[in-house]
C-alpha positions in Angstrom: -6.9 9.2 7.8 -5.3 6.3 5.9 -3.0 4.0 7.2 0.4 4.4 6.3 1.9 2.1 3.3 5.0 0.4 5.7 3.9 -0.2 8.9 0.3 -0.7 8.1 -0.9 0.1 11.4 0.0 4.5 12.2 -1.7 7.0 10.9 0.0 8.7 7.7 0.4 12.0 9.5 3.1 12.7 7.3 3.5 15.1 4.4 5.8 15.9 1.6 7.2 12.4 1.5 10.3 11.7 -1.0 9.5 9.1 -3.1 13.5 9.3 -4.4 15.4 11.3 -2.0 16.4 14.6 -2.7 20.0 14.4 -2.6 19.7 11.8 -5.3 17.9 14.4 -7.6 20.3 17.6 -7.1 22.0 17.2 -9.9 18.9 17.8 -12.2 18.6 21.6 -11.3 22.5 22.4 -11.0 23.0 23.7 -14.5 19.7 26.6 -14.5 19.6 29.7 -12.3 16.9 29.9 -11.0 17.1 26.4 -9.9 14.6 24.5 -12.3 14.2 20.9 -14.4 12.0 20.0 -17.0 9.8 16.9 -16.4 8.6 15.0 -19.7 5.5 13.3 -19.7 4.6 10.1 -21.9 3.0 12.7 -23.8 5.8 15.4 -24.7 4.2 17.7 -22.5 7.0 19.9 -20.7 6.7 21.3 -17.3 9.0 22.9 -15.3 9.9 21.6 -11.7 12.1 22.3 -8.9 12.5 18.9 -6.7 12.0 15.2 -7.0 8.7 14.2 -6.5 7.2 14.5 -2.6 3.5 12.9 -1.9 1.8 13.6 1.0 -0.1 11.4 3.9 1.3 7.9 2.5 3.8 7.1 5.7 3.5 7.6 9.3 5.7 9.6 11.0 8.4 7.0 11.9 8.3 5.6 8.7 9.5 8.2 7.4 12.0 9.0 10.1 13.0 5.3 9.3 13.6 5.7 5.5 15.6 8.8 6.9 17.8 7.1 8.8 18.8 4.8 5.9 19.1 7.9 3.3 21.3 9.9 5.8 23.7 7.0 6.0 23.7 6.0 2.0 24.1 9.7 1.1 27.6 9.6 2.8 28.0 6.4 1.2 27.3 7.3 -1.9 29.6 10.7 -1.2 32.7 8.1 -1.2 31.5 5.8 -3.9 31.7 8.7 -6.2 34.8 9.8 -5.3 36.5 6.2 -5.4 39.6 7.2 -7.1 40.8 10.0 -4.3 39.7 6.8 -1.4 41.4 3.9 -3.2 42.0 1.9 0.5 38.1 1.7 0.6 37.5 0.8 -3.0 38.7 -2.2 -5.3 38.2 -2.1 -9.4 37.5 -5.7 -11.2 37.5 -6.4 -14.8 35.2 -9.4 -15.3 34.5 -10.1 -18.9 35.1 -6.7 -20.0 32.7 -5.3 -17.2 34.2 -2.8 -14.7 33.6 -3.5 -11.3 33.8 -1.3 -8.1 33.8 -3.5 -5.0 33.3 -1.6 -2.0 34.8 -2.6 1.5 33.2 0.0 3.7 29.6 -0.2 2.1 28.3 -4.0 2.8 26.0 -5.1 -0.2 22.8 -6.0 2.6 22.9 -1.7 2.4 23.1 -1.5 -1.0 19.9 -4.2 -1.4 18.1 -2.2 1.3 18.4 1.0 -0.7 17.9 -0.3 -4.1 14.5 -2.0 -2.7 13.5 1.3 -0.5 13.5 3.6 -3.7 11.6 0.8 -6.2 8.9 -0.1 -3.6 8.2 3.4 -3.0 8.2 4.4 -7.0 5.5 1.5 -7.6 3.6 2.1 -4.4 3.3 6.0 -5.4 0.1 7.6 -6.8 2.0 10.6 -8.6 2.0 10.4 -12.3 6.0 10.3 -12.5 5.6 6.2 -11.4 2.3 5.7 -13.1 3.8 3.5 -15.8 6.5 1.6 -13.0 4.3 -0.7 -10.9 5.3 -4.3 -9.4 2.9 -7.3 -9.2 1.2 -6.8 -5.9 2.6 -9.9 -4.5 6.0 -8.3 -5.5 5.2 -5.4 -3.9 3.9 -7.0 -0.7 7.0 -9.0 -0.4 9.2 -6.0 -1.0 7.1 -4.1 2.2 7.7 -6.9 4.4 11.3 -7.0 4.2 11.7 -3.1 4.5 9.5 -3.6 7.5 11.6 -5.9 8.9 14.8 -4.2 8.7 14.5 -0.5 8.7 14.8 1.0 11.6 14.5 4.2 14.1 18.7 4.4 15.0 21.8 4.8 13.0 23.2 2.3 15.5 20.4 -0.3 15.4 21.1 0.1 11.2 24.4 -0.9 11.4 23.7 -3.5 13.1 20.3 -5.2 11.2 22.6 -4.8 8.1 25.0 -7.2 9.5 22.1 -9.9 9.7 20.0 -9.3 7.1 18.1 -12.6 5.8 17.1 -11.6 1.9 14.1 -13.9 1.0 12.5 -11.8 -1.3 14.6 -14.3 -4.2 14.7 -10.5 -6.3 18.1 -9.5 -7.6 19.0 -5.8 -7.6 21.9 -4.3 -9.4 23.2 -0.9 -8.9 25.2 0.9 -12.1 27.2 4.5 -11.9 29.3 6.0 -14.6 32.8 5.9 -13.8 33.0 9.6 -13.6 30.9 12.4 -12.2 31.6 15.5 -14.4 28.6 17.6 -16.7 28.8 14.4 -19.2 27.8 11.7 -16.8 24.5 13.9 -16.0 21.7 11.2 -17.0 17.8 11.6 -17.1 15.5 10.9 -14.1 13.1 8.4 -14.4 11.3 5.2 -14.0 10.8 2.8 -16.5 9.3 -0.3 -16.5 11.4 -2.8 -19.1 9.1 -5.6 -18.8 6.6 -7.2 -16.4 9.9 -9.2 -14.6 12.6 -6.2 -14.7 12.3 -2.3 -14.0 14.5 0.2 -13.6 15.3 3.5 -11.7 16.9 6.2 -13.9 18.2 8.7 -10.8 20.7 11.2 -12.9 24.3 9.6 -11.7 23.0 6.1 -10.5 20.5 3.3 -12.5 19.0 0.5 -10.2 18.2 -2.4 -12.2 15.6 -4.8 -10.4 14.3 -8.3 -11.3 11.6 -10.6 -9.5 12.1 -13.3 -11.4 15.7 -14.7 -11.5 15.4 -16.5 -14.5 15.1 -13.4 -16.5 18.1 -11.3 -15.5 20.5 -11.1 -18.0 23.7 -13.6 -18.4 26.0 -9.8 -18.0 24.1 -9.0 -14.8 24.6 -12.7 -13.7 28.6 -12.1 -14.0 27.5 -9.6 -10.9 25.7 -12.0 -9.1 28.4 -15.1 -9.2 31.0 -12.8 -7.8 29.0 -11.1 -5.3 29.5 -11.6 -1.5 29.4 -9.2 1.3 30.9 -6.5 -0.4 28.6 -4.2 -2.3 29.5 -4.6 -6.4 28.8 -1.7 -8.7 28.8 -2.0 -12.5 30.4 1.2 -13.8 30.2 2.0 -17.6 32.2 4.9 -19.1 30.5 8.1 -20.8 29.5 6.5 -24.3 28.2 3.6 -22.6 26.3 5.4 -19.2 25.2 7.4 -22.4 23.6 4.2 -24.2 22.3 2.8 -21.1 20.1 6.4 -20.6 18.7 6.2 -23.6 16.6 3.2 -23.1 13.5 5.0 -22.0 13.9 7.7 -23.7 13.7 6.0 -27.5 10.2 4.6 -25.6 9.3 7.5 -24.8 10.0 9.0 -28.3 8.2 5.9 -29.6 5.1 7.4 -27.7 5.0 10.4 -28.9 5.8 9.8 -32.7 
């Protein structure tokens, strides 16, 4: 049995691994009865499916009880984030440069980075044909294991704590986007796209996680993110037209392939 892709020394005993998490892909299958999506390939092909995509026998055990214990605790997070207008004493909106920008004071931006790195590492270190096209440089990749390594752990309570002294030395930048609603028009696609061989991105149907290992190459709107960021997790929000626009990046590629 091969070792497992975190720790790199248990056995991946485990099966049916999320490479996203579920609850970030409901949303995909809440319009069909029976409960179904339609996954796209880079070659048209349609195919019915039923839940993000699982692989088997790439963690160990704790690993994966690990990634769980920081998915369980950003799912509740990300509960309130959506519904930041009802929770307005936990939530802040900015206007910089015509960008919209939720600050959050319950959700510290060391979480945020933690999540945003969990879900890209595991889309490029996957062998399923969904992430086949979204792969980091090995190095990058490398880098990106370390640090989840380092700082995911077993307990809720030894999370909350790790996130309080989390030293970042990856020198990647990560930016997390949401439409500023949730209704049946902010529904975008789910996907992974690779934009270049310095920035990819994660498509997950109400979220989009930009990330960049190479800081010289993220864009001067992103870098209005990253001069005002501190402690506080920042979220870019764009209304419909624009959460709209941003979706259909990979899809006009897509297209492109096709045609």
């Amino acid at each position: 049995m091969q070792k497992c892709k975190l720790c790199l020394t248990k056995n991946a005993d485990k099966k049916n691994s999320h490479i996203i998490p579920k609850f970030m892909g409901k949303r995909l299958f809440e319009s069909t009865n029976p409960r179904y999506g339609v996954k796209i390939d880079v070659n048209g092909k349609s195919k019915k499916i039923q839940d993000s995509p699982k692989e088997d026998y790439i963690f160990c055990s704790d690993c994966e009880e690990r990634f769980a214990k920081l998915e369980h605790y950003f799912s509740l997070k990300l509960k309130s984030i959506h519904n930041y207008s009802n929770e307005k004493d936990k939530f802040k909106i900015h206007t910089i440069q015509k960008n919209t920008i939720l600050e959050c004071f319950k959700v510290p931006f060391n979480a945020i980075k933690l999540f945003n790195y969990s879900l890209v590492w595991r889309a490029s270190i996957s062998n399923r044909h969904e992430f086949s096209n979204f792969k980091l440089p090995k190095l990058n990749e490398e880098i990106l294991r370390t640090f989840l390594n380092s700082n995911l752990t077993l307990s809720h309570k030894k999370l909350t704590e790790t996130l309080k002294n989390i030293q970042d030395e990856t020198n990647f930048d990560s930016y997390f986007f949401k439409c500023i609603v949730k209704n049946e028009y902010s529904r975008g696609i789910f996907t992974a796209y690779e934009f270049s061989k310095h920035s990819f991105g994660l498509f997950l149907v109400d979220i989009i996680i930009f990330l960049y290992i190479d800081k010289s190459k993220i864009p001067n709107e992103f870098q209005i993110i990253s001069n005002t960021q501190k402690n506080n997790a920042l979220i870019a929000m764009a209304d419909i037209p624009n959460w709209k626009k941003l979706n259909s990046g990979p899809l006009k590629s897509i297209s492109n392939v096709i045609n």
